[in-house]
C-alpha positions as CSV (number, residue, x, y, z in Angstrom):
1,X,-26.8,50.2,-53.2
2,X,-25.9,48.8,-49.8
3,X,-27.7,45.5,-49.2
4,X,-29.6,44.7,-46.0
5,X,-27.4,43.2,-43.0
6,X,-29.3,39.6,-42.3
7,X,-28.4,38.9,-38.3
8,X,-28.9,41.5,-35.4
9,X,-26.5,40.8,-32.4
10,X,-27.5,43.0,-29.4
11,X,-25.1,43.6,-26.8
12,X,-26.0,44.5,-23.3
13,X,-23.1,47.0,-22.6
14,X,-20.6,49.5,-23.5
15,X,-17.8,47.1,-24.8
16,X,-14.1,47.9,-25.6
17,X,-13.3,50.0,-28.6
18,X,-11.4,46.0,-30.2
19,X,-14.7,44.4,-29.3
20,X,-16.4,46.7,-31.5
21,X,-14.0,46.5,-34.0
22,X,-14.3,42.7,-34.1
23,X,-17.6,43.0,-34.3
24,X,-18.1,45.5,-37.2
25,X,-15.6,42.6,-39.7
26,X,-18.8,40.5,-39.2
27,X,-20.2,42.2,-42.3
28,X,-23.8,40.1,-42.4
29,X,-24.7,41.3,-38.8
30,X,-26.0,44.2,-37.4
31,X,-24.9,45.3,-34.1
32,X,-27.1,47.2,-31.8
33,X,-25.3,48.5,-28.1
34,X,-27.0,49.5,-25.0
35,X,-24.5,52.0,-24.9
36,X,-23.8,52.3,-21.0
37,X,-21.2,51.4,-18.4
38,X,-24.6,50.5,-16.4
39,X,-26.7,47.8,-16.7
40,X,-28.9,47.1,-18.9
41,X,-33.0,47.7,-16.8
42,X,-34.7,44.5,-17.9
43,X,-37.3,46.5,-19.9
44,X,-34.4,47.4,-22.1
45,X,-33.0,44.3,-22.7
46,X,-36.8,43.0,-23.2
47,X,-36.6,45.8,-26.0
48,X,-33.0,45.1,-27.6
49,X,-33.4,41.5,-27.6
50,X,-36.7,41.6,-29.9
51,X,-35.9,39.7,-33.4
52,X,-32.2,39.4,-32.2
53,X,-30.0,36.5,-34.2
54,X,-27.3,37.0,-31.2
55,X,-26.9,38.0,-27.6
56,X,-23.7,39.1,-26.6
57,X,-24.4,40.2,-22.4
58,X,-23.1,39.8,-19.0
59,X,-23.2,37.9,-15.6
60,X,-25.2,41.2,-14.7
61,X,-27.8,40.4,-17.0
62,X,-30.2,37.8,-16.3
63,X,-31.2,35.9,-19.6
64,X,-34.5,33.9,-18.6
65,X,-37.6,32.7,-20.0
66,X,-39.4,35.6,-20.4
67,X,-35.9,37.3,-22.5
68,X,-36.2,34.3,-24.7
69,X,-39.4,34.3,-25.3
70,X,-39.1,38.2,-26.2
71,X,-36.4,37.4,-28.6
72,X,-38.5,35.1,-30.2
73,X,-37.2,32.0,-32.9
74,X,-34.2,34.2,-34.7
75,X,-32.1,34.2,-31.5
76,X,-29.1,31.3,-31.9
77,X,-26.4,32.1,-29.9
78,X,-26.0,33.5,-26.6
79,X,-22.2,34.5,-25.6
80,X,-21.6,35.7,-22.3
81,X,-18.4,37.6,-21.3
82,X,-18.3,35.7,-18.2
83,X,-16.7,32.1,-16.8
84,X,-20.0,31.2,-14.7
85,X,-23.4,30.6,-16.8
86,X,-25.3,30.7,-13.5
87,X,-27.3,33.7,-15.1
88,X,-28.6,31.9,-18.0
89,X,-31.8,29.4,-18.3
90,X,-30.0,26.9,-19.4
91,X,-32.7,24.6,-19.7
92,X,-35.2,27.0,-21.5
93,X,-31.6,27.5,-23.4
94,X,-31.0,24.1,-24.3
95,X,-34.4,23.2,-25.0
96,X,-34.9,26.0,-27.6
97,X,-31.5,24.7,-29.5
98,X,-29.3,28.2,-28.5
99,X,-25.5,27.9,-28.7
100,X,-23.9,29.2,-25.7
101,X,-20.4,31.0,-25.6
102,X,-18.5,31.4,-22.3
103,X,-15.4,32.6,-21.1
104,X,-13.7,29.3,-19.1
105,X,-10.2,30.5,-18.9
106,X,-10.0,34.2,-19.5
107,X,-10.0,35.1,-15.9
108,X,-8.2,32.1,-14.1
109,X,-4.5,34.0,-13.9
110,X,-6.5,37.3,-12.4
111,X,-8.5,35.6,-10.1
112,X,-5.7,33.8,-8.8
113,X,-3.9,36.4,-8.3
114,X,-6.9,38.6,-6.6
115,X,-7.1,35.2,-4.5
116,X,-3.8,35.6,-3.4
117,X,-4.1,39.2,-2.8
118,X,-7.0,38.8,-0.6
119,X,-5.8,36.3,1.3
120,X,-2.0,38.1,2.3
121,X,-4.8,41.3,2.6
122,X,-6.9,39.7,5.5
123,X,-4.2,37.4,7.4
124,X,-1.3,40.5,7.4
125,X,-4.3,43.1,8.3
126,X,-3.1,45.5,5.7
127,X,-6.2,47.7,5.2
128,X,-6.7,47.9,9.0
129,X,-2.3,49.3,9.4
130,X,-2.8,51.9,6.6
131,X,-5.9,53.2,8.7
132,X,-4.6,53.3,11.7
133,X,-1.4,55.3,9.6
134,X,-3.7,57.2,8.4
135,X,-5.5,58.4,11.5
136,X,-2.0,58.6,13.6
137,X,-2.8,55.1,15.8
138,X,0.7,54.0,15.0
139,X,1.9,55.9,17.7
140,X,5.7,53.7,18.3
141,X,7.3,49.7,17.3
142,X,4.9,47.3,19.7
143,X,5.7,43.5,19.2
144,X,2.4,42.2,19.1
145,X,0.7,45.2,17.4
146,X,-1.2,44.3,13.9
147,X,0.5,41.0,14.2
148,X,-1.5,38.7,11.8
149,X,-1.1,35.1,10.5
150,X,1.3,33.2,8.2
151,X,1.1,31.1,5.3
152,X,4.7,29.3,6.4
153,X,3.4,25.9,7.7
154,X,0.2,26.5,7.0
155,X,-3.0,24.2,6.4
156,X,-4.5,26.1,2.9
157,X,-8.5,24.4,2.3
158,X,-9.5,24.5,-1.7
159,X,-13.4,24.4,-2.3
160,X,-13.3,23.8,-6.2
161,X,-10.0,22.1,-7.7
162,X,-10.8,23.4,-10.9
163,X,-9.0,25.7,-13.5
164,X,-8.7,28.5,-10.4
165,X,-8.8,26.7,-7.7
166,X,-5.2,24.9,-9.1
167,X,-4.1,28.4,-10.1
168,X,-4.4,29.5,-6.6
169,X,-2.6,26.6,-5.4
170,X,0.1,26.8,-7.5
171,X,0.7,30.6,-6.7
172,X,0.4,29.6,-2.8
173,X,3.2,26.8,-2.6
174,X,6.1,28.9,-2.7
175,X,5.0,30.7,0.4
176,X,5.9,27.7,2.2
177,X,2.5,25.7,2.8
178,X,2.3,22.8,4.5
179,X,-0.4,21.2,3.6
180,X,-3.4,21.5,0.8
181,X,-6.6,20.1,1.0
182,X,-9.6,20.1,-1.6
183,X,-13.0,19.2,-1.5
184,X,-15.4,19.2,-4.6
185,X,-17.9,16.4,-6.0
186,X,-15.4,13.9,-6.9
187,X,-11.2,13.3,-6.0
188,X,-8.9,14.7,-8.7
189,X,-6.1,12.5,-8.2
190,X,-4.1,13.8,-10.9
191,X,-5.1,17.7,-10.1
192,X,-3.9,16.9,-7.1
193,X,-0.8,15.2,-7.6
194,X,1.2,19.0,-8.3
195,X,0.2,20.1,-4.5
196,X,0.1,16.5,-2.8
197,X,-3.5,17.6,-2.5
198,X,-5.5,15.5,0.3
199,X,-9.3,15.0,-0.8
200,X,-11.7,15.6,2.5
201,X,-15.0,16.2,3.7
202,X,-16.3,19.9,3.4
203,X,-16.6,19.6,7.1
204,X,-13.0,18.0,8.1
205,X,-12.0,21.1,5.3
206,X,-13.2,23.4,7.1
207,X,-12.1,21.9,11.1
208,X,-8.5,21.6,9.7
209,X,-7.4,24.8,7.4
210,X,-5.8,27.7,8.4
211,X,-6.7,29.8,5.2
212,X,-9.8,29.0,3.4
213,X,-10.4,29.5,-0.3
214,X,-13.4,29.5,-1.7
215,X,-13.5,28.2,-5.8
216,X,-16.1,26.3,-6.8
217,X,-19.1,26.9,-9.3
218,X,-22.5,28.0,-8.0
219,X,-25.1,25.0,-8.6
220,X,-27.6,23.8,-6.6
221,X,-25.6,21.9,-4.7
222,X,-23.0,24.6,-3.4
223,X,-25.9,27.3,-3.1
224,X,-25.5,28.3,0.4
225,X,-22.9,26.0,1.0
226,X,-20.3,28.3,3.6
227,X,-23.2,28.2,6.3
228,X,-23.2,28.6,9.7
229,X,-22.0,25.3,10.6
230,X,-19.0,25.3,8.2
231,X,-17.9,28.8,10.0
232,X,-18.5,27.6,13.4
233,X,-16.7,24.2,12.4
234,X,-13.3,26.6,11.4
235,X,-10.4,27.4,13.2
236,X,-10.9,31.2,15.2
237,X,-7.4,32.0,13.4
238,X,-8.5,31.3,10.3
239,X,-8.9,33.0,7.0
240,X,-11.9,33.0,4.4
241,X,-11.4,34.1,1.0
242,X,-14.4,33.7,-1.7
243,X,-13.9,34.4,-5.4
244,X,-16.4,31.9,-6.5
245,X,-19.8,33.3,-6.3
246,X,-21.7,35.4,-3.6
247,X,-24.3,33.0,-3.2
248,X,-22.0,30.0,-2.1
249,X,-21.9,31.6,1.0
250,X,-24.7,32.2,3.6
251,X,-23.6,36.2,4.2
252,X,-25.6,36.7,7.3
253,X,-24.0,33.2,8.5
254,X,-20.7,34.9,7.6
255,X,-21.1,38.5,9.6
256,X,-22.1,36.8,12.7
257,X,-19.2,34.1,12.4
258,X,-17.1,37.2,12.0
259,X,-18.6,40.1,14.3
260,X,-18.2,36.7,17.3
261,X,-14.6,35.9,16.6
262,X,-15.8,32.5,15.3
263,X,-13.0,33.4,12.4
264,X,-10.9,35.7,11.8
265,X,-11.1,37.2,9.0
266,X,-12.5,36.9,5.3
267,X,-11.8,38.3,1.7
268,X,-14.4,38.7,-0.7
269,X,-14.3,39.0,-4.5
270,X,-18.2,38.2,-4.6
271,X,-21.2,39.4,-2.9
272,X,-24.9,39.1,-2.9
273,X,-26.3,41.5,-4.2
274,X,-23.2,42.9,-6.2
275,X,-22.4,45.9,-5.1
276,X,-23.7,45.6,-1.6
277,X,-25.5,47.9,-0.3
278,X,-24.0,50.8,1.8
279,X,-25.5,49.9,4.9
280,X,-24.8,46.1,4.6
281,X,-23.8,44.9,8.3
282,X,-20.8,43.8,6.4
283,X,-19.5,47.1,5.3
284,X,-19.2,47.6,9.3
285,X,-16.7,45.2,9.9
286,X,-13.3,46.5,9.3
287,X,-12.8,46.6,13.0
288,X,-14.7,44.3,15.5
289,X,-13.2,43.8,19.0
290,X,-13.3,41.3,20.9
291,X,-10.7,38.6,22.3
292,X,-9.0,38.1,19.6
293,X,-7.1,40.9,17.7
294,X,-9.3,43.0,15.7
295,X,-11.5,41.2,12.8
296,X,-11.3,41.9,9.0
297,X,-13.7,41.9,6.5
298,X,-12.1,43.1,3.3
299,X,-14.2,43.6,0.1
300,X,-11.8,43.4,-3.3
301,X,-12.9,45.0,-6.3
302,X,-11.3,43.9,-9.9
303,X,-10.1,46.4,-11.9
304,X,-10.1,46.6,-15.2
305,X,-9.7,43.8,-17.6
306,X,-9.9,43.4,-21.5
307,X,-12.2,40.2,-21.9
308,X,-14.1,41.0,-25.4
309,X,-11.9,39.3,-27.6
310,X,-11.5,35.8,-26.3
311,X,-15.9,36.1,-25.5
312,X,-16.0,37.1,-29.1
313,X,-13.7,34.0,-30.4
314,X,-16.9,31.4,-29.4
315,X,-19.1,33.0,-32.1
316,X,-16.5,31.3,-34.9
């Protein structure tokens, strides 16, 4: 006779075929799946969570009071497939004695590399030269046609010289940068010791880089943090990239900065909301002319990427 499985783990997603495998070996758990590509509508996840031991969910899914207080006493650990926790009550967490599992380094080599993408994306105006391929603008060789910016002797800014932020350094140097600076709470000397890395002001950051990269974890402090007054303080060359979090930046700050030809152009990993709307002012600004050559706003999406085993290794 087959005994009883003792835990429930409810998981807020279709996950990989080894993620399902890995969790199947747990023999004393029983796994239920919101079995969708989609996410998970709060009344759902109200429903799954019910009596659950663990919660294995997304940055998507937003685990507050009223989800903990639906799973009731059984629920112990919490494992998100995610690096940021930002989507978590952590103090209703903490207080009710949860475990949390996160993903710190999973992601660092991608999004440094996406980082990087975006950036060579947005100051070499790719997306804008296959268009104009593609609709037959390229019409002969003109010397100062598409012509974007360099990274040879270039000022690069770092907002967050964490795990990512150094990745994205370290990938930039060969490209012939000049100069990096950083800002963050505190100087890392010994972070910055690889790049020569100057510690600065957010503001003299933003006065003095040529290419901007945005890194840092959303808190309370960094909420709204790329403002209207850090755009207005940049360079009208230079380049904005943001992988950190949508929220770090003040979007409607950021369209004007860009439809104006306060900057030139900007990459973005993250929105808010994720995905943006359709209509989103945003989504207009492929081309804006104006004074300056023509402004980019390029929108990256990651592709695929098999996290569920390295989320899973925190339930050990």
């Amino acid at each position: 006779m087959r005994l009883a499985r003792l835990m429930k783990v409810f998981v807020t997603r279709r996950i990989p075929p080894e993620g399902r495998a890995a969790l199947a070996q747990a023999t004393d758990c029983e796994v239920e799946l919101w079995d969708s590509d989609e996410c998970i509508p709060n009344k759902e996840l109200e429903r799954g969570v019910v009596g659950a031991h663990g919660l294995l969910c997304l940055l998507s899914d937003r685990v507050d009071k009223k989800i903990l207080d639906a799973a009731g006493p059984n629920l112990r650990v919490i494992s998100t497939l995610s690096v940021g926790v930002d989507h978590l009550a952590l103090d209703e967490v903490k207080k009710r004695g949860i475990r949390v599992g996160y993903t710190p380094d999973v992601l660092t080599d991608a999004t440094a590399e996406l980082a990087v993408s975006l950036l060579l994306t947005t100051c070499r105006r790719l997306p804008e030269a296959i268009e104009e391929v593609k609709i037959g603008g390229w019409t002969s060789w003109k010397p100062l046609w598409m012509c974007g910016y360099g990274l040879t002797q270039s000022t690069v800014g770092i907002v967050g010289l964490g795990r990512i932020g150094k990745a994205v350094a370290r990938r930039l140097k060969p490209f012939g940068v000049q100069k990096f600076l950083y800002t963050g709470r505190q100087p890392k000397p010994q972070e910055a010791a690889e790049f020569q890395a100057e510690f600065v002001s957010t503001h003299q950051l933003a006065a003095e880089s040529d290419f901007i990269v945005v890194a840092c974890s959303l808190t309370p402090e960094t909420k709204g943090l790329c403002n209207r007054d850090f755009f207005q303080k940049m360079k009208k060359t230079a380049v904005f990239v943001n992988i950190s979090r949508g929220d770090v930046v003040n979007q409607d700050d950021l369209y004007q900065a860009l439809a104006s030809g306060q900057i030139a152009a900007a990459g973005l990993d993250v929105t808010t909301p994720e995905p943006l709307p359709t209509k989103h002012p945003l989504l207009t600004l492929k081309n804006c002319d104006g004074a300056e050559p023509p402004f980019l706003c390029w929108l990256a999406l990651q592709g695929p990427i098999t996290l569920i085993p390295a989320c899973l290794s925190v339930w050990e």
